[in-house]
C-alpha positions in Angstrom: -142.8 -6.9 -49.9 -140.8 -3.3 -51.4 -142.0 -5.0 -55.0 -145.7 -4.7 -54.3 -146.1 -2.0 -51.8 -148.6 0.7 -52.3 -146.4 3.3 -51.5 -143.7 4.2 -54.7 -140.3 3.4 -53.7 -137.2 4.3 -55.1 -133.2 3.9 -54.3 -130.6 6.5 -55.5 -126.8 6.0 -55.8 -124.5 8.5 -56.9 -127.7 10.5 -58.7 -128.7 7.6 -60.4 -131.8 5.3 -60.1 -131.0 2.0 -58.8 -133.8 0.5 -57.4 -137.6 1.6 -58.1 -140.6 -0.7 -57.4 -143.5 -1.1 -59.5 -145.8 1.2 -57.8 -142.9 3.9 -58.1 -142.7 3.1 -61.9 -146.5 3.4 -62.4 -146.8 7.0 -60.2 -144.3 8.4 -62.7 -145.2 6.4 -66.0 -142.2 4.5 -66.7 -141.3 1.0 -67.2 -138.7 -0.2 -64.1 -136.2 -0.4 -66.8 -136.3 3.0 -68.3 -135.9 4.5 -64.7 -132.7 2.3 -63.8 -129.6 4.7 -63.9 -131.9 7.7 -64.7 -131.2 10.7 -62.5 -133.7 11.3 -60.3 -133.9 15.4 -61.0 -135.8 14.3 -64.2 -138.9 13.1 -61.9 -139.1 16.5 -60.1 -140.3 19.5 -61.0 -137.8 22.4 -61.9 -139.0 24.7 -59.4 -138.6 21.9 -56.3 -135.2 20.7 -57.2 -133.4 23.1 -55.3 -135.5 22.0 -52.5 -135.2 17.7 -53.1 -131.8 18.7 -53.4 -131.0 20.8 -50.2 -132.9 18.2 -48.5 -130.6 15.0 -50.3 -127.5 16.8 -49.4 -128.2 17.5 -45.6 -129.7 13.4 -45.2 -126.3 12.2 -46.9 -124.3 14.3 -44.0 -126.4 13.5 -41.3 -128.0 16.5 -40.8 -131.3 17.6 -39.7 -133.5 17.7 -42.5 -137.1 17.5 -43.8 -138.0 13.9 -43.0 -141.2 14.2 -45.3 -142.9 17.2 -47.7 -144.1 18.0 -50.8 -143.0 18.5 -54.1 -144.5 18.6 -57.3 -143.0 15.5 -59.8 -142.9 15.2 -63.8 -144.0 11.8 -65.5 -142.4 10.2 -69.0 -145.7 12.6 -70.6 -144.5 15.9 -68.8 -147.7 15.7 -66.1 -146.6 17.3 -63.0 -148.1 15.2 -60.4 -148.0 16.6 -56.3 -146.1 14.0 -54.4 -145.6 13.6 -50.9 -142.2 13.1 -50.2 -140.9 10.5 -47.4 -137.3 10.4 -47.2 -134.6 8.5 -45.2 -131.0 7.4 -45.6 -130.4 3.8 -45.9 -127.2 1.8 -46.5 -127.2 0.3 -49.9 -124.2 -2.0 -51.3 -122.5 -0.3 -48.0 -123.0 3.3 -49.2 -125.5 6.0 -47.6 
């Protein structure tokens, strides 16, 4: 169902890609491969990073934050796209 969802989807462990879908790959113009173990501050625009990662850091404590906004990404070519963020902690291999 997460393969072929409309909606990109994407899994990061210790600030490294470990999971994206296909519709996550095609948004960003990457194969599934080349993303795996990238770190995700490549896909996001210098100027929103300090915000993706405020946001990442209050989630992985438990804290109150942003549950969805936007921020502008970068594809392989350099396009920055605007992307509507949607963001939750999940327990993967038994890690948040």
């Amino acid at each position: 169902m997460v393969e072929n969802s409309l909606t990109g989807i994407y899994i990061d462990l210790d600030e490294k890609v470990v999971f994206a879908n296909n519709r996550f790959a095609e948004i960003y113009k990457y194969s599934r491969e080349e993303l795996m173990g990238m770190e995700p501050w490549r896909l996001i625009h210098p100027e929103d990073r300090d915000l993706t990662r405020e946001m990442r850091k209050r989630r992985l404590k438990g804290e109150d934050a942003l549950p969805e906004y936007e921020a502008r990404g970068l594809t392989k070519d350099g396009e920055t796209i605007w992307i509507n963020r949607r963001n939750v902690r999940i327990e993967y291999k038994g890690r948040p």
